[in-house]
C-alpha positions in Angstrom: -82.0 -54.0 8.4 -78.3 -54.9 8.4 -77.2 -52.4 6.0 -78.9 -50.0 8.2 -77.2 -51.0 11.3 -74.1 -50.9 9.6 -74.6 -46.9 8.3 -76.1 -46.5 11.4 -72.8 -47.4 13.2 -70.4 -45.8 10.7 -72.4 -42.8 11.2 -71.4 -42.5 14.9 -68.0 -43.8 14.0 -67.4 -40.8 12.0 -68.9 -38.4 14.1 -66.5 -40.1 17.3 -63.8 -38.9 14.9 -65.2 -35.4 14.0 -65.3 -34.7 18.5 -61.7 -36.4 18.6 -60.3 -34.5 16.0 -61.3 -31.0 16.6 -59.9 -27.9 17.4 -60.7 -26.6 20.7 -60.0 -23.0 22.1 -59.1 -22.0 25.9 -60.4 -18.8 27.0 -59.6 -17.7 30.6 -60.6 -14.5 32.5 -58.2 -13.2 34.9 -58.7 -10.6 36.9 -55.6 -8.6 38.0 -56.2 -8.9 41.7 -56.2 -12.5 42.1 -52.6 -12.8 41.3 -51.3 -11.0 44.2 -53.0 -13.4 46.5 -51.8 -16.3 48.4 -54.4 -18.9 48.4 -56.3 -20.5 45.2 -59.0 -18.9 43.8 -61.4 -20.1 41.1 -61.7 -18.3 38.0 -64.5 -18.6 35.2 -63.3 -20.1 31.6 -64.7 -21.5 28.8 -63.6 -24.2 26.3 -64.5 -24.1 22.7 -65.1 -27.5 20.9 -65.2 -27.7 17.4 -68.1 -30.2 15.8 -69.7 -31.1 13.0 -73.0 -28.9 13.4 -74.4 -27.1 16.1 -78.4 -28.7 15.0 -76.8 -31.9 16.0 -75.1 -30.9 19.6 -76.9 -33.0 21.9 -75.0 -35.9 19.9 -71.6 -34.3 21.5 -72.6 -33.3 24.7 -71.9 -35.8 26.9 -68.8 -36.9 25.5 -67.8 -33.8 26.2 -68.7 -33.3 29.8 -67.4 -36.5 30.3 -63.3 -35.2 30.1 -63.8 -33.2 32.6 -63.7 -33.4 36.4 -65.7 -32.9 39.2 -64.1 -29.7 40.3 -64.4 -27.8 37.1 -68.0 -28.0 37.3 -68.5 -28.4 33.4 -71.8 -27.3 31.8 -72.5 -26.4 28.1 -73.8 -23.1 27.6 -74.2 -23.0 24.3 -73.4 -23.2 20.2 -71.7 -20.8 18.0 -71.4 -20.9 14.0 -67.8 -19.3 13.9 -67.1 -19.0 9.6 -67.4 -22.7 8.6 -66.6 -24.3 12.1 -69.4 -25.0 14.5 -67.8 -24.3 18.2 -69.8 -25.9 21.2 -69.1 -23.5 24.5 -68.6 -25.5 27.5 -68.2 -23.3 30.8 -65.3 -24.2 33.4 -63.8 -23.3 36.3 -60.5 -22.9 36.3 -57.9 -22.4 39.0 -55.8 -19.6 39.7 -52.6 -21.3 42.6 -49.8 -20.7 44.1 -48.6 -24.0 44.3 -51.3 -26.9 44.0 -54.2 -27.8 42.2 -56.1 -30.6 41.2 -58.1 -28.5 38.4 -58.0 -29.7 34.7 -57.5 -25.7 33.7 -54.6 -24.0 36.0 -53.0 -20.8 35.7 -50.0 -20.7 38.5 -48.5 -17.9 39.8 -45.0 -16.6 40.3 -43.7 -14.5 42.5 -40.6 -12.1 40.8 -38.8 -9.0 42.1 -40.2 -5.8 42.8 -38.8 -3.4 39.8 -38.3 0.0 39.8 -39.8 2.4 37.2 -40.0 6.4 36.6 -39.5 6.7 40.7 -41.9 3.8 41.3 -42.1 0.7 42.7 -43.7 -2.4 41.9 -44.6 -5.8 43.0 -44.6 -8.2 39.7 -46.6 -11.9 39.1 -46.3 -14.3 36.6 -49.0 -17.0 35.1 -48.2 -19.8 34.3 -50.6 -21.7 32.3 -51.1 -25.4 32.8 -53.8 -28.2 31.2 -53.8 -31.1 34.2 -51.9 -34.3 33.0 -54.9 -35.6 33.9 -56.9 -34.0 31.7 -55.1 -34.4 29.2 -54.7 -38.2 29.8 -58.6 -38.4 28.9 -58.3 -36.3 26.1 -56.1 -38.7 24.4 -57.4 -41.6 25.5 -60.8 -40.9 23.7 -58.5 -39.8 20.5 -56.1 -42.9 20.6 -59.3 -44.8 20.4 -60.0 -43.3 16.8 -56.2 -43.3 15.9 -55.7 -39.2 16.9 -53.1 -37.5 18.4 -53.4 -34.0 20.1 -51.9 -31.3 18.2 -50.7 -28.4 19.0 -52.1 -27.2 15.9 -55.6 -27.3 17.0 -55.4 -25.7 20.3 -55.8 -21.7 21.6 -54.9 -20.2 24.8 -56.0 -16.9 24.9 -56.6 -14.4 28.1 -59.4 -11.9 28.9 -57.2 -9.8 31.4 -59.4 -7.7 33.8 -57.6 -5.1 35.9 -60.0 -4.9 39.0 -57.1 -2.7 41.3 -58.4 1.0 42.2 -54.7 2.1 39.6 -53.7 1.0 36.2 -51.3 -1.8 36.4 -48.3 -2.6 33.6 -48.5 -5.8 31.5 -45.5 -7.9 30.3 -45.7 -10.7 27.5 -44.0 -11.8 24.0 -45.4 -13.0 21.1 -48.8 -12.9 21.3 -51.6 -10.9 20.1 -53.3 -7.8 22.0 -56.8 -7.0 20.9 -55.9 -9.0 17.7 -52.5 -7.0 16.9 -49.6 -9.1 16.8 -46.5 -8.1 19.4 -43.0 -9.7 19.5 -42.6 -7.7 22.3 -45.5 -6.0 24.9 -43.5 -4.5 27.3 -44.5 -2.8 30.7 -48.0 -1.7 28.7 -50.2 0.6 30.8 -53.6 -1.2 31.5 -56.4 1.2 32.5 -58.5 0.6 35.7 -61.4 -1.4 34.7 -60.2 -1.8 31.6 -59.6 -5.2 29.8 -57.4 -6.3 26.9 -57.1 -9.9 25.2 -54.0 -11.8 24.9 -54.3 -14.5 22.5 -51.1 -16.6 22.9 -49.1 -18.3 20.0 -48.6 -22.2 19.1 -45.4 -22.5 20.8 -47.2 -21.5 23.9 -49.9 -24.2 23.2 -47.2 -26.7 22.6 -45.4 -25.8 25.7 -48.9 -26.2 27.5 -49.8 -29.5 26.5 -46.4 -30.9 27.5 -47.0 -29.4 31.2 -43.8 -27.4 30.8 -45.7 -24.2 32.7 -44.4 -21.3 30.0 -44.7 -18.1 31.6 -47.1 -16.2 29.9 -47.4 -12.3 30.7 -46.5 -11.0 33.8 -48.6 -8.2 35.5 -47.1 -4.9 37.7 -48.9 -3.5 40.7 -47.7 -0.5 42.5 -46.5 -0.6 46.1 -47.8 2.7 48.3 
C-alpha cells in the first residue's frame, strides 16, 4: 500500500513537471479594423499547451485554467496530436488597447505617421504584443515549484491577420514567417480584402515578450479618402 502511494505520487510529480515544462504556442487573430480604433476591443486567441497525452487531458485541465484570469474567459476546446507532441487548445480572449489593459494576452497599438506612397496616403498602426506581468508571475510560480524556468525557447507568437476594411491594406514586419516562408524583410505587402495571412514571429520576439519589453511587431497601412 505504501509503495503504491509512493508511485502514485511520483506519478503526478512527474506529470506537474511535464505541464510546467512545456512548450506552449500563442495564436492571435487580428482583424485589420480594430487597430484604427480608439477604445479596447476584445479579440479571440488560443493558447497551445504542450502535454504528455491528449487520453490523459482531464489530468491538465484545471491546472491550466487556473493561470488564467477572470477576464480572458479561459475554456479548453479541445486536443491536438501535432507530430510527437500532444497540444491541449485552451480558448482566450485577448485584448486589443490603446493604452490599458488588465488582460493576460495584450496586443497595444501605436499610432505612427501617415506615409505617402505611389500618390497615396496612409494612416499607419503598430502592435505591440504583450503577455501580462501578471500572468506571467503565475506561470512561473507553478514552474519554480518544480525547479523550471520560462524559456524563450518553448514559446510561439504567431498572428492570423484578417483584413476586414472594404480595400486592401499594406503590411510591415521583419523577421518572421508569412504563410510559413521565412522574410528578413516584409515590406509595405499588399493584403487583399478579406484575405488573411499568418505571421509567425521569431524567438527574439518571444524573448522580448516575456520580458514585457512591447516589441513592435508588424505595422498595418490603411488608406485615407
Amino acid at each position: 500500500m505504501k509503495l503504491f502511494t509512493v508511485l502514485k505520487g511520483f506519478t503526478l510529480f512527474v506529470m506537474t513537471i511535464a505541464v510546467a515544462g512545456c512548450k506552449s504556442d500563442f495564436n492571435i487573430d487580428v482583424y485589420s479594423s480594430d487597430l484604427f480604433l480608439n477604445e479596447n476591443v476584445d479579440t479571440p486567441a488560443q493558447m497551445m499547451v504542450e502535454i504528455p497525452t491528449c487520453s490523459s487531458r482531464s489530468e491538465y485541465e484545471g491546472r491550466v485554467l487556473a493561470l488564467f484570469d477572470a477576464g480572458s474567459k479561459a475554456k479548453i476546446v479541445g486536443c491536438e496530436e501535432q507530430g510527437m507532441n500532444s497540444m491541449l487548445v485552451v480558448s482566450i480572449a485577448a485584448e486589443i488597447a490603446t493604452e490599458n489593459s488588465s488582460r493576460d494576452i495584450i496586443l497595444f497599438r501605436e499610432n505612427a505617421d501617415n506615409v505617402e506612397q505611389e500618390g497615396q496616403t496612409f494612416e499607419v498602426r503598430g502592435l505591440k504584443p504583450l503577455i501580462s506581468p501578471n500572468f506571467l508571475a503565475r506561470v512561473n510560480s507553478l514552474m519554480q515549484e518544480n525547479m523550471q524556468s520560462l524559456s524563450y525557447e518553448k514559446i510561439t507568437i504567431q498572428f492570423s491577420l484578417n483584413n476586414d476594411e472594404r480595400e486592401n491594406v499594406l503590411i510591415t514586419s521583419s523577421n518572421l514567417w508569412v504563410n510559413g516562408n521565412p522574410y528578413q524583410r516584409f515590406y509595405r505587402q499588399e493584403l487583399q480584402r478579406r484575405e488573411k495571412i499568418e505571421l509567425t514571429f521569431s524567438n527574439v520576439m518571444s524573448d522580448l515578450v516575456i520580458r514585457g519589453e512591447q516589441p513592435l511587431a508588424v505595422y498595418v497601412y490603411r488608406k485615407i479618402d
